[in-house]
C-alpha positions as CSV (number, residue, x, y, z in Angstrom):
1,X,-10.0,-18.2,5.3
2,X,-8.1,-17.3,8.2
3,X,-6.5,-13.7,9.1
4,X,-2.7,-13.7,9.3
5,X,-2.8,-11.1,12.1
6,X,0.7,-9.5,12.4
7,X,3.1,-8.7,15.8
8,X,2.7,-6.1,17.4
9,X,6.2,-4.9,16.9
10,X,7.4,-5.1,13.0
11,X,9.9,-3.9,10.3
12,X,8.3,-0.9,8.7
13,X,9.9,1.1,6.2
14,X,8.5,4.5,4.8
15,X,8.5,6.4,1.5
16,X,7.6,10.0,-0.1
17,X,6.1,10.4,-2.9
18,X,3.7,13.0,-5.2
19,X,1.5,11.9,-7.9
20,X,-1.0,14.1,-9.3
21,X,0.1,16.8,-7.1
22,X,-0.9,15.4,-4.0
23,X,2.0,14.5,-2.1
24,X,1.8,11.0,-0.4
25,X,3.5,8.9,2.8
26,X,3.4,5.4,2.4
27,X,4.5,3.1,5.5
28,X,4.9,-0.4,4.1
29,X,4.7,-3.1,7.1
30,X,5.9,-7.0,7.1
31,X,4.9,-10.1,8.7
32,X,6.7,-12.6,10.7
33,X,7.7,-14.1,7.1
34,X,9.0,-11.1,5.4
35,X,5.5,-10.6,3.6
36,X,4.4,-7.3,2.7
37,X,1.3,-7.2,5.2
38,X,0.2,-4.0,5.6
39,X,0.4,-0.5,3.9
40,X,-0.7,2.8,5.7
41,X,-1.0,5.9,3.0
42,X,-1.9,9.5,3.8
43,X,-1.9,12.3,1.9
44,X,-2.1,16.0,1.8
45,X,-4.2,17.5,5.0
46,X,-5.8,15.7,7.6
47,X,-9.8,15.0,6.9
48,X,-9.2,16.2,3.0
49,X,-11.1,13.8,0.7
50,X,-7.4,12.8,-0.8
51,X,-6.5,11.6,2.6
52,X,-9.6,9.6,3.4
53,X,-9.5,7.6,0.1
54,X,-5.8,7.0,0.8
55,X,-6.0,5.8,4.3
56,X,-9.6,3.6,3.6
57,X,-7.8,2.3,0.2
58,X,-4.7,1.0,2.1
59,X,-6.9,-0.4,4.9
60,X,-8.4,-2.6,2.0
61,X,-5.2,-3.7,0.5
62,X,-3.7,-4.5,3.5
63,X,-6.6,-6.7,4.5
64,X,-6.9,-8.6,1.2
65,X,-3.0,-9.4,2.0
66,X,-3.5,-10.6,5.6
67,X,-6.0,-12.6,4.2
68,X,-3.6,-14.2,1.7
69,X,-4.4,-12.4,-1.8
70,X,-0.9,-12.7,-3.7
71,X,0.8,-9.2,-3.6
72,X,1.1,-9.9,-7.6
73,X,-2.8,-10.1,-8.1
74,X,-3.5,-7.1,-6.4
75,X,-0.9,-5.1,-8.3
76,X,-2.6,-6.7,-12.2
77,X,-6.1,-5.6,-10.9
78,X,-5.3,-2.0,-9.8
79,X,-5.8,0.8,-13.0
80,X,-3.2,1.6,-15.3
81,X,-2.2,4.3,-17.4
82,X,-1.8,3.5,-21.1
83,X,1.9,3.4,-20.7
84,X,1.7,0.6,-18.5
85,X,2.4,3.1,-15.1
86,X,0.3,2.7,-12.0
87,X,-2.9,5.3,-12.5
88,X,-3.8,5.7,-8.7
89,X,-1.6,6.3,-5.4
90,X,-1.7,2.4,-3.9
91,X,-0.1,1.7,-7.9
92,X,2.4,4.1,-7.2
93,X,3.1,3.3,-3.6
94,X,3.3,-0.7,-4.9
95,X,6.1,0.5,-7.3
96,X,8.3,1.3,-4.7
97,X,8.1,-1.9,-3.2
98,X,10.4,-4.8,-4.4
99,X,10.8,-8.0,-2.9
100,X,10.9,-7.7,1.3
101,X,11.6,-3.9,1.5
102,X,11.1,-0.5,-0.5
């Protein structure tokens, strides 16, 4: 498998959010082809526990897409809550995102 490494330059789009109390900023980046590519979350304080599981679970997810998992797969494996809603933040950042932008 083969890395789609993205430009330097991109379209980014950003979005505020809160779940559980903590309050989240998700920055949603695309590739050359329009794909989402990348997502950068952080939340609450700088060094908090919140904030490092945020930023080391976007670093995963935005790895498994540059390496070509389908945004779809990614979004079927990640908890839910019996209702059907996302359980964690990367679920709730995904439900913003709809097609090529948020």
């Amino acid at each position: 498998m083969t890395r789609n490494r993205l430009p330097q330059r991109r379209n980014a789009e950003l979005v505020s959010f809160s779940h559980e109390g903590v309050s989240y900023t998700a920055h949603f980046g695309w590739n050359r082809k329009g794909e989402l590519s990348e997502l950068f979350l952080n939340a609450g304080k700088e060094g908090s526990t919140a904030n490092t599981v945020a930023r080391e679970t976007a670093v995963i997810l935005s790895i498994a897409l540059q390496f070509g998992t389908p945004l779809p797969v990614i979004r079927d494996a990640l908890p839910k809550l019996a209702d059907g809603a996302p359980a964690g933040p990367v679920g709730v950042a995904l439900s913003y995102f709809n097609g090529g932008h948020v």
